[in-house]
N, C-alpha and C positions, 0 to 999 in steps of 0.2 A: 621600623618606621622608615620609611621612604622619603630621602631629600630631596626635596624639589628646586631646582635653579629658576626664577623667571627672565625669559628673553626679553627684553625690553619693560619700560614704563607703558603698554598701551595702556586704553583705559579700560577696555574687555579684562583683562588681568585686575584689573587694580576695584574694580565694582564687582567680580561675578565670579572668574578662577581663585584670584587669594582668600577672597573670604572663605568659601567652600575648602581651600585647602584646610586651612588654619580652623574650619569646624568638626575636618574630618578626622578620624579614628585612629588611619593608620600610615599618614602621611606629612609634610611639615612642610612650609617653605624656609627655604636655607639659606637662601644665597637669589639677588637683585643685582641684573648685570643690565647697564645702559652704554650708547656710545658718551653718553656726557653721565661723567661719573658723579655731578651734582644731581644729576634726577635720580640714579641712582640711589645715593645717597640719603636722599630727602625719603624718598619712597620707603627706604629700610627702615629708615626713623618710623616713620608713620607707622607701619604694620610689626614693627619691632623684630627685625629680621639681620641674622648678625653678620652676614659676609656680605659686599656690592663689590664689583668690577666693572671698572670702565672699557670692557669693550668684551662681544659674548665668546669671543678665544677664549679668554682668560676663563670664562666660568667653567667653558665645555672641559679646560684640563685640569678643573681642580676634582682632587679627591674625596674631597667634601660634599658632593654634590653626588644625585644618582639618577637622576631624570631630569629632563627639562620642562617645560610648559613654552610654547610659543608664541604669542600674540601678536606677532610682527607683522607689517602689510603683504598681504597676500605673494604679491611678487617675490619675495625674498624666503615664502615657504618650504618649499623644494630646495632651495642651497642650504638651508639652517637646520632644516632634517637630516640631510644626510651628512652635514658637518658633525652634529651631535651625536650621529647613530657611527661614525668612524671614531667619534671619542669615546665610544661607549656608555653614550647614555639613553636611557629608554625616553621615549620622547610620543607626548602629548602638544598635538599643534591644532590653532584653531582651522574652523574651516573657512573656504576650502582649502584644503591641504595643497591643491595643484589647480592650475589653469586646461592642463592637457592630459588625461587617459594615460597616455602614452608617458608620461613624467612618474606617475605612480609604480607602473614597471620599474623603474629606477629605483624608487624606494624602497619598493619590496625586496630587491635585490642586495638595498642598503642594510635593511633590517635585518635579512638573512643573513649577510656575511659576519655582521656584528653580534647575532644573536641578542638581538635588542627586542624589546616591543616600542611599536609603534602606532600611534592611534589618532585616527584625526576627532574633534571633539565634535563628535555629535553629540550633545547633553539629553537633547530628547529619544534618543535609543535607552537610555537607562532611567527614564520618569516607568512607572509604574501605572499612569493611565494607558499608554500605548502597550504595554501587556494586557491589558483588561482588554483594549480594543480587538488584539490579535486572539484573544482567547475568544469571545465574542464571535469573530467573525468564522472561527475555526467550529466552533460548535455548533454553529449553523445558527444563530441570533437572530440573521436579519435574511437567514434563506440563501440566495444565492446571489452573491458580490456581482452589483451592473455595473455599478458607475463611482468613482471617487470624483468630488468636486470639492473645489481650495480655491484661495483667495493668502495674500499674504502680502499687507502693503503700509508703507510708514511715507513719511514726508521729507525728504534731507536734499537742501539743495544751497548746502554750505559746499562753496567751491574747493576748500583747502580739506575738504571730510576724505580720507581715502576710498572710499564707496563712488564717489567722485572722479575721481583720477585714473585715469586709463594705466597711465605709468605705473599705479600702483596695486592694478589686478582688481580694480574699479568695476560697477557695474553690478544691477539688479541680478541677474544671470546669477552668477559666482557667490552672489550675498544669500540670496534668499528663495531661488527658487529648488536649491538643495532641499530643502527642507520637505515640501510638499511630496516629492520624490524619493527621498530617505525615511519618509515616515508611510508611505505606503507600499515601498519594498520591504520594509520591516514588519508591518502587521501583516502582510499575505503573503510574504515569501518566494514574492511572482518578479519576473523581469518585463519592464514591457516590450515588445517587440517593433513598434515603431512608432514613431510621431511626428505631427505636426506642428510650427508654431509660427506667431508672427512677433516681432520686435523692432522698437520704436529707439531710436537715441537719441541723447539731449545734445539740441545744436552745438552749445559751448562748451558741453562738458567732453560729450563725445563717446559718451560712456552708455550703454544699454541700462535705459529708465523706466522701461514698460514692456509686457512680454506677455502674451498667450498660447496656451498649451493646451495640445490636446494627445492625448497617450495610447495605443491599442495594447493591452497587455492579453492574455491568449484565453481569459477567458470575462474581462470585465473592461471597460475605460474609462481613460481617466481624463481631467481636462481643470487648470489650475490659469490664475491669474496673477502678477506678481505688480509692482511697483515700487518706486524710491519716491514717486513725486506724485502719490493720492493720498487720502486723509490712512490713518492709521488704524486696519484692520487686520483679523486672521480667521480664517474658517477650516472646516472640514469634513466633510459629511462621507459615509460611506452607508451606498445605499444598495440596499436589497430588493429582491421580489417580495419579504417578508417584513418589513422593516426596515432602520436606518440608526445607526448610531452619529453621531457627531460631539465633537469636542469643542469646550469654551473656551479652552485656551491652549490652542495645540502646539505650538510652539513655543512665546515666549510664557514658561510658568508662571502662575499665580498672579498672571495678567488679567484686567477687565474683573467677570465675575469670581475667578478663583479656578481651580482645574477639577470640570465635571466631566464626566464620561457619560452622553445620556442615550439610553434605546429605547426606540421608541419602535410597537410594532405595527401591522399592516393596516389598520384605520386609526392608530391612536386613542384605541381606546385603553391600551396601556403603556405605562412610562416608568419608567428606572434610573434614577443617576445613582454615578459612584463617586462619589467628592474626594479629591486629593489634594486638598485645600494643607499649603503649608508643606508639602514637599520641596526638599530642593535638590530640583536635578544634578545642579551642578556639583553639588556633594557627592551626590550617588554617583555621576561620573568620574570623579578622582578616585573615591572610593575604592568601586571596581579596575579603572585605571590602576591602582597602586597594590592592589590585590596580584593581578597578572602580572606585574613587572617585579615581584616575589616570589613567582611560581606557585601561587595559588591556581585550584583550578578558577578560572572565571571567562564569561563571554564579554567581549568588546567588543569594539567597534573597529571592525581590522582594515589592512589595507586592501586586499578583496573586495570589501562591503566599499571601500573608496574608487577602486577601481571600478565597478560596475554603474555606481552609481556617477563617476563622471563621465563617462560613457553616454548618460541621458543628456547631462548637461553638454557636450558637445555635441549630439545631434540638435537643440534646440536652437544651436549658432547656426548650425550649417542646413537644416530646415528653412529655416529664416531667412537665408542667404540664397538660398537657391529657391524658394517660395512652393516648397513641392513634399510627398510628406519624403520621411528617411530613414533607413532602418536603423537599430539601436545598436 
């Protein structure tokens, strides 16, 4: 059984990581370490969790403990990885794991010396419609891959929200347009090779609120739209010369109508869903997560699959910046 330490009270942790730990099979939360050792505290009570620490030194060198889970603001990602991965702990950090490409090298280096695993949580790599979709697309479903087209947008324009906060690795960018990116290198197993985008920031906030994307990858493209401050949507359609599949809830699970997978082929005169209604990824992420940091065999979500994929996300800054397309 794998101990899990949580880095802080977020509230990602506290609605979506604990519970999934505390459902899963072969893993446990152990130990809640805050800088104020009253949230701590309170937090253990609640989920019935028997060690807290005020401050996360203390957790990373107790013996008790065998992994971490991360949920700390962005900013502070990359020093509390490889703090953990030098105590020896295998560590699960939300995304994005890093602000820069170039920060991930470091990790990997981290992970390597330590002989740790390390995983940034992509939860939707290990849902089970997104295999269905790569199987799909690989079998020739919808013909031959044209075009992926995404949407990915919610509402937050609370100033104290870390999503908010430049200081704190703030901004649509780094929140949310991972996703659309990390879930079509995952089903086609393709890089793109360069793109275009434009992006908008909030006068006060100052932090990137709106962002379009457009992708060549070498043999289909792709083209995504994001927000912090439109009404609350998610799409994702991959479309064929032969048909189209698209998902209802591609990112956050058992959102809106529940999680279908549906293909639909070249004039619709037929249609298929595969309902994954009642999944929860975030199980199946720990899961697997706590599988490989026992040396089972298992595939994760590595710092490789991080490294390349923020590589998109730094061309969409610097796209933007310089208003011209960019290579990946």
């Amino acid at each position: 059984m794998l101990r899990i330490g949580i880095l802080s009270t977020a509230n990602i942790g506290i609605t979506q990581l604990i519970p999934a730990i505390q459902s899963a099979s072969n893993c446990v939360v152990s130990a809640v370490a805050s800088r104020d050792i009253k949230k701590a505290r309170k937090l253990a009570k609640q989920i019935d969790v028997p060690l807290t620490f005020g401050s996360y030194e203390d957790l990373l060198a107790s013996d008790e403990i065998d992994a971490v889970y991360i949920p700390l603001p962005t900013s502070q990602h990359v020093e509390w990885t490889i703090k953990a991965a030098d105590a020896g702990k295998h560590v699960l950090c939300e995304k994005p794991i890093s602000l820069d490409a170039a920060d991930i090298k470091t990790l990997i280096k981290a992970r390597d010396c330590n002989g740790v695993v390390v995983s940034e949580a992509f939860m939707v790599t290990y849902h089970p419609q997104w295999f269905k979709v790569r199987d799909l697309i690989r079998k020739g479903s919808i013909g031959q891959l044209k075009h992926v087209q995404a949407s990915f947008s919610y509402f937050n324009k609370d100033a104290d929200n870390m999503r908010n906060r430049v200081d704190l690795g703030g901004g649509v960018i780094p929140d949310i347009a991972v996703y659309p990116v990390v879930a079509t290198r995952f089903v086609t197993g393709a890089e793109p090779e360069k793109l275009q985008s434009t992006v908008e920031f909030d006068s006060k906030f100052k932090t990137d609120c709106y962002a379009t994307v457009n992708a060549k990858f070498k043999d289909f493209d792709m083209s995504f739209y994001i927000s912090t401050q439109m009404a609350l949507r998610q799409s994702i359609v991959f479309h064929g010369n032969k048909g189209f599949v698209e998902l209802t809830a591609p990112f956050n699970s058992n959102l809106y109508e529940g999680d279908e997978v549906r293909l639909h082929n070249q004039d619709h005169s037929e249609y298929r869903a595969f309902s994954y209604t009642g999944v929860n990824q975030y199980q199946l992420q720990v899961e697997a997560f706590a599988r490989a940091c026992t040396g089972k065999k298992q595939d994760i979500f590595t710092l490789e699959d991080s490294h390349a994929n923020q590589r998109v996300i730094d061309a969409i800054y610097k796209s933007a910046k310089k208003n011209v397309w960019v290579k990946v």
